[in-house]
C-alpha positions as CSV (number, residue, x, y, z in Angstrom):
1,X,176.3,-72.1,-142.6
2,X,174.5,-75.2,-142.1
3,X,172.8,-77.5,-144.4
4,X,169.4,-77.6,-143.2
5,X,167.2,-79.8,-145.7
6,X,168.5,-83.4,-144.7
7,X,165.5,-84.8,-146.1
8,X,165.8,-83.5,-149.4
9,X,169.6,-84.3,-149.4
10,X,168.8,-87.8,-148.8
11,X,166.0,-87.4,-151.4
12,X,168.3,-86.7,-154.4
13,X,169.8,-90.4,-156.0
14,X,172.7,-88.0,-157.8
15,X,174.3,-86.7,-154.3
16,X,177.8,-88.5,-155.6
17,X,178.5,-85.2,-157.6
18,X,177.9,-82.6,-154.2
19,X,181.3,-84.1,-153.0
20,X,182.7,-81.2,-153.6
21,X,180.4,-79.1,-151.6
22,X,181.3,-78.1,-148.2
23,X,178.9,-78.0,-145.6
24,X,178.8,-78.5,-142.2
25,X,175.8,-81.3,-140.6
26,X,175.1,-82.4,-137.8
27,X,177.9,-85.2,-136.2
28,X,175.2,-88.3,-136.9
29,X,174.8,-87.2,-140.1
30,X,178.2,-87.2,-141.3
31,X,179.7,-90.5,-142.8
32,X,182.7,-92.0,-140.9
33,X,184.2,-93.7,-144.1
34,X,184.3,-92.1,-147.8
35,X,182.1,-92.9,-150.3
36,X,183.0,-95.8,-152.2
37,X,185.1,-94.7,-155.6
38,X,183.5,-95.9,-159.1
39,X,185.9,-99.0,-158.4
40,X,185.0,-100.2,-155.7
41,X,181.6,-99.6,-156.5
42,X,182.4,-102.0,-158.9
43,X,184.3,-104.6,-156.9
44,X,181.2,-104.4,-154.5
45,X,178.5,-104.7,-157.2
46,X,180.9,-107.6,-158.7
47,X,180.4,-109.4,-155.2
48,X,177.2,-109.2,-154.6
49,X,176.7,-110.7,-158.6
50,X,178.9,-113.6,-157.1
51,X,177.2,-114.7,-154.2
52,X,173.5,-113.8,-156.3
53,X,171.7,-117.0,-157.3
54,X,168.5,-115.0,-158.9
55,X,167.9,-111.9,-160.5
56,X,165.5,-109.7,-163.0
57,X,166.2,-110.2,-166.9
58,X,164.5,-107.2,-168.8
59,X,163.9,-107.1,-172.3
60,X,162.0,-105.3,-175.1
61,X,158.7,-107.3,-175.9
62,X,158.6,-108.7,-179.4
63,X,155.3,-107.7,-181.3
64,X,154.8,-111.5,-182.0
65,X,154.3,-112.8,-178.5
66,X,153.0,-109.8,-177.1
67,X,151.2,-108.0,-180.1
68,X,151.2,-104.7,-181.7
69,X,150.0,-102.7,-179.0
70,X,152.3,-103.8,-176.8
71,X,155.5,-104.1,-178.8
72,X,159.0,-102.8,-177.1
73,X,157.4,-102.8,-173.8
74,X,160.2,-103.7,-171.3
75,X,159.3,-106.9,-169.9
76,X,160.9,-108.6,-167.0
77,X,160.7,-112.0,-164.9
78,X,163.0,-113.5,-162.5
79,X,166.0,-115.8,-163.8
80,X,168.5,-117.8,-162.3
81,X,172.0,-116.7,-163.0
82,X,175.4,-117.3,-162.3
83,X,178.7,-115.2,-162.3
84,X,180.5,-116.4,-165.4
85,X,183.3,-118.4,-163.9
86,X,185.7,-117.6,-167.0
87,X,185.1,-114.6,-167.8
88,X,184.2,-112.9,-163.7
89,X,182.6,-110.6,-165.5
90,X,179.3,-112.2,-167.3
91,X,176.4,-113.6,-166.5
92,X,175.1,-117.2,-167.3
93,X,172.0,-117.6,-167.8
94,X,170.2,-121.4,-169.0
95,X,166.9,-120.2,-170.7
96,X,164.4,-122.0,-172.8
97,X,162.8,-120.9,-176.1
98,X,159.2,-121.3,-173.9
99,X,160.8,-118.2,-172.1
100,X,159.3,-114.7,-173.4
101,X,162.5,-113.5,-172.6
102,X,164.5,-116.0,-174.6
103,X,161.7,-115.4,-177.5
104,X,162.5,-111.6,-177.4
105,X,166.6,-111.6,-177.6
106,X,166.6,-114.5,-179.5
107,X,163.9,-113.2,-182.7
108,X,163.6,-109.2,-182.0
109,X,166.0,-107.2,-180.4
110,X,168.9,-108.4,-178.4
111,X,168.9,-105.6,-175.7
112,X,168.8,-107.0,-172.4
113,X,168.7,-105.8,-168.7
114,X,169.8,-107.7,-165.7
115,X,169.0,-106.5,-162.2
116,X,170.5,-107.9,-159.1
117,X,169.7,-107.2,-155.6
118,X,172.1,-108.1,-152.5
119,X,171.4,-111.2,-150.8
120,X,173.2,-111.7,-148.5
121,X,172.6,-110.0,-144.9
122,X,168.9,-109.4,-146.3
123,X,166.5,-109.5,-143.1
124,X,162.6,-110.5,-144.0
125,X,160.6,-107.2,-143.8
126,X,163.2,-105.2,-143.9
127,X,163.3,-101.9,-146.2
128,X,164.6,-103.4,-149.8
129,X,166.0,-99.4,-150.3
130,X,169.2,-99.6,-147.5
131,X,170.7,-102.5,-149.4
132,X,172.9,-102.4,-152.4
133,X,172.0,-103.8,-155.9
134,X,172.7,-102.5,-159.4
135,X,171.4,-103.3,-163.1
136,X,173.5,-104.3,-166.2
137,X,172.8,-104.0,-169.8
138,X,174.2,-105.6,-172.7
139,X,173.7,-108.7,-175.1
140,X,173.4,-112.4,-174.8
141,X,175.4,-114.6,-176.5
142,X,174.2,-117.8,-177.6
143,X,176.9,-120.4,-176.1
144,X,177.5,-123.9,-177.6
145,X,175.4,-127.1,-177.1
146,X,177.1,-130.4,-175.4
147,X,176.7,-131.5,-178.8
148,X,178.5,-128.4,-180.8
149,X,181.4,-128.3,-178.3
150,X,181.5,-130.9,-175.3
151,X,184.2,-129.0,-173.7
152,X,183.1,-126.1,-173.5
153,X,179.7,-127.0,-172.6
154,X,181.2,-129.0,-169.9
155,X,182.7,-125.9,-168.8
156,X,180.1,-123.5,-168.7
157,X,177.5,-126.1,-167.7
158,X,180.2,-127.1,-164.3
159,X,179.8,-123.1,-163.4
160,X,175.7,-122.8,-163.6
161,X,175.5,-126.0,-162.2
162,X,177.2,-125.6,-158.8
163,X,175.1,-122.2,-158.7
164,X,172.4,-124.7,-159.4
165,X,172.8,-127.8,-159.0
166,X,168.2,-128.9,-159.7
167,X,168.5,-127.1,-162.6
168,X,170.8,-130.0,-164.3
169,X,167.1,-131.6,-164.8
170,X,166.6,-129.6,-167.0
171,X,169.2,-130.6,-169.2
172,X,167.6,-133.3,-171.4
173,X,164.2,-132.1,-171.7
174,X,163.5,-132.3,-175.1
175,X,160.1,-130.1,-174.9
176,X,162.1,-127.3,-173.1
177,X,165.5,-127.0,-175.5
178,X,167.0,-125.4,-172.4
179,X,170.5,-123.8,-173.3
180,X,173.2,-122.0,-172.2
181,X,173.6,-117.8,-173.0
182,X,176.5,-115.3,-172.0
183,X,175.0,-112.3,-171.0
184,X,177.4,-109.6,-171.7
185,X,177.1,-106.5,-169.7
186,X,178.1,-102.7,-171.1
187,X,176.3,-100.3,-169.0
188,X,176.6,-100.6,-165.2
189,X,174.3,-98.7,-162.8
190,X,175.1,-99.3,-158.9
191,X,172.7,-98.3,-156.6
192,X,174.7,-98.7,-152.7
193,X,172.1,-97.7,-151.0
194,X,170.8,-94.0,-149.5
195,X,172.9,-91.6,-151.4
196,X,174.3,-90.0,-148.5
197,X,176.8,-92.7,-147.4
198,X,177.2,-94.7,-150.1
199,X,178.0,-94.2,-154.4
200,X,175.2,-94.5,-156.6
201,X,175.5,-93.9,-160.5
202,X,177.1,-94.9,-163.7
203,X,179.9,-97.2,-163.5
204,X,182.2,-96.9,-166.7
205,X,182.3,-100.6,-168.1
206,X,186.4,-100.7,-168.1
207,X,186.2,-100.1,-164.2
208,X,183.9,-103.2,-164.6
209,X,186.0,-104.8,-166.4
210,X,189.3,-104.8,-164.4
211,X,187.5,-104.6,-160.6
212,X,188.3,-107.5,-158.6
213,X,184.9,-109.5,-157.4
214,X,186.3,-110.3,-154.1
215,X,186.7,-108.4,-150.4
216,X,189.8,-110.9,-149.9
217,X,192.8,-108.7,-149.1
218,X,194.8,-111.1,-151.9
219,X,192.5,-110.4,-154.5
220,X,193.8,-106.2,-154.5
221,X,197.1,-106.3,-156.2
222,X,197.8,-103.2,-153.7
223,X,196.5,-105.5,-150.8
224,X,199.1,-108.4,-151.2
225,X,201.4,-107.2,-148.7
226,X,198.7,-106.0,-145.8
227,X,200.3,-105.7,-142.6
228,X,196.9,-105.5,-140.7
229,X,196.5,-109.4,-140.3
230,X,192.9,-108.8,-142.0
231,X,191.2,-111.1,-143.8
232,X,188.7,-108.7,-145.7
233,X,190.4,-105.3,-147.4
234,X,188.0,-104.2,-149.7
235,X,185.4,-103.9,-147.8
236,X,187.0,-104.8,-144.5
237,X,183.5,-104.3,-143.0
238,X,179.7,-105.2,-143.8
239,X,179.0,-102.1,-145.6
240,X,181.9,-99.6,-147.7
241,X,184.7,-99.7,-145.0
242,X,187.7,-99.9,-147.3
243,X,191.7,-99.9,-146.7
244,X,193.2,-97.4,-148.6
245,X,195.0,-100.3,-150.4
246,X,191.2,-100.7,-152.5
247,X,192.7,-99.7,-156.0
248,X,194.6,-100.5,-159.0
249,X,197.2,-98.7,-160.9
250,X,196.1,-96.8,-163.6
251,X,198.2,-98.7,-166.0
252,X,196.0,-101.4,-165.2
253,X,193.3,-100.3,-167.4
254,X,195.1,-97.6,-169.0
255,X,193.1,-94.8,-168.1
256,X,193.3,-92.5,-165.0
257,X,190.0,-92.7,-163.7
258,X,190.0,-95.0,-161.9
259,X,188.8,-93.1,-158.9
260,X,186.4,-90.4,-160.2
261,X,183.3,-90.7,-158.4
262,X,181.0,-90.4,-162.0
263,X,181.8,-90.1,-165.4
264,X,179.0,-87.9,-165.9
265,X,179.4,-85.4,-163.1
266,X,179.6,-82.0,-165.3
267,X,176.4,-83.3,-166.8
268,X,174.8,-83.9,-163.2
269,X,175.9,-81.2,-161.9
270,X,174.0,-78.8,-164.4
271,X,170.9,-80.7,-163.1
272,X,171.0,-80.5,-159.7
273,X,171.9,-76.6,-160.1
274,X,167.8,-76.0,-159.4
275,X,167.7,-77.5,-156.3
276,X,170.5,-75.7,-154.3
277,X,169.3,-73.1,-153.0
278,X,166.5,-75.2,-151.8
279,X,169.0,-77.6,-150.1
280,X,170.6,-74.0,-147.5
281,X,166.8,-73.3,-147.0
């Protein structure tokens, strides 16, 4: 039997959870390399946050900037951020109190969003939809001034700075109170692109946690002893190539898993049950 309705295969962003599904398509529609596991989903989405200079912070509008009417509306504007050179897997932000978005987290509710897109590789005018990006949500934590802790300032400040390096202006104007925030992710969505060759869903925030934010071969514990003479493991190519060395052991994050595609698959599973026998149409 063949799978005739391509285009409402591709149309579905839960396809992760049809792995199990056999089916037979046409040779340029199958995928020479497996879809990416929830880790390295997570390695990937923690290399793109790495090499990511900007990127969307969302939060709930507070009914004292943005009045009544419009109160808890999600709100978003573009921030610059940096990957939390500590912790690997945070986000820096250095926000001012004239900032709706620093008003809102600050003096309502402190839910924030982050999305990221994939910079690198990007081509101008080309569809936003075949490249990877993901959104985070968490906290922010309100990190110490120079004058609180100079250490740690001098820390934290060293990381955004190098990101970028104009922004240090910024520092010492009084009118603006800039200051430094952790934002702290807990939910991770990663979206790798079309859902037919690449993973796209929930990624469980200990994966997160414990997924290395690096391609390098010495950055996979599994990795360190590569006979290939590569470079890259993890993705060895531009796209979800991986070795088969792309993991971690399992009491590394004491769970087992560490490869499951989506935490939520029974769950997804239910919901796609409509559309099936559309999909052998």
């Amino acid at each position: 039997m063949r799978l005739r309705n391509i285009t409402l295969l591709r149309s579905l962003p839960l396809l992760n959870i049809l792995s199990d599904i056999s089916f037979c398509a046409a040779a340029d529609e199958i995928d020479r390399h497996p879809i990416p596991s929830a880790l390295q989903a997570a390695s990937i989405a923690k290399q793109i946050l790495h090499d990511a200079s900007t990127g969307v912070v969302m939060v709930r509008s507070s009914p004292r900037v943005f009045g009544d009417d419009f109160a808890d509306f999600p709100y978003g504007q573009i921030e610059l951020i940096a990957q939390d050179c500590e912790t690997r897997k945070d986000v820096l932000l250095f926000s001012s109190p004239m900032e709706l978005t620093y008003n809102s987290w600050d003096t309502y509710h402190n839910q924030v969003a982050l999305h990221v897109r994939e910079e690198v590789g990007r081509k101008r005018g080309e569809d936003p939809l075949v490249h990877k990006r993901f959104t985070l949500q968490g906290h922010v934590e309100k990190l110490p001034t120079k004058k609180e802790d100079p250490d740690v300032y001098r820390a934290i400040s060293t990381c955004f700075f190098a990101k970028h390096p104009d922004a240090r202006s910024w520092e010492n104007l009084k009118s603006h109170a800039f200051r430094f925030f952790r934002f702290v992710p807990k939910k991770i969505h990663y979206v790798g692109g079309f859902g037919d060759t690449h993973y796209i869903g929930f990624i469980k925030e200990h994966l997160w946690d414990v997924a290395p934010d690096s391609k390098k071969c010495s950055a996979w514990p599994k990795c360190h002893n590569n006979t290939n003479g590569d470079e890259n493991c993890c993705p060895y190519d531009s796209d979800n190539a991986m070795q088969v060395c792309c993991t971690v052991d399992d009491a590394d994050i004491g769970r087992g898993d560490v490869d499951e595609v989506d935490g939520g698959s029974s769950v997804l599973k239910s919901y796609l049950e409509p559309y099936l026998d559309l999909l052998w149409k």
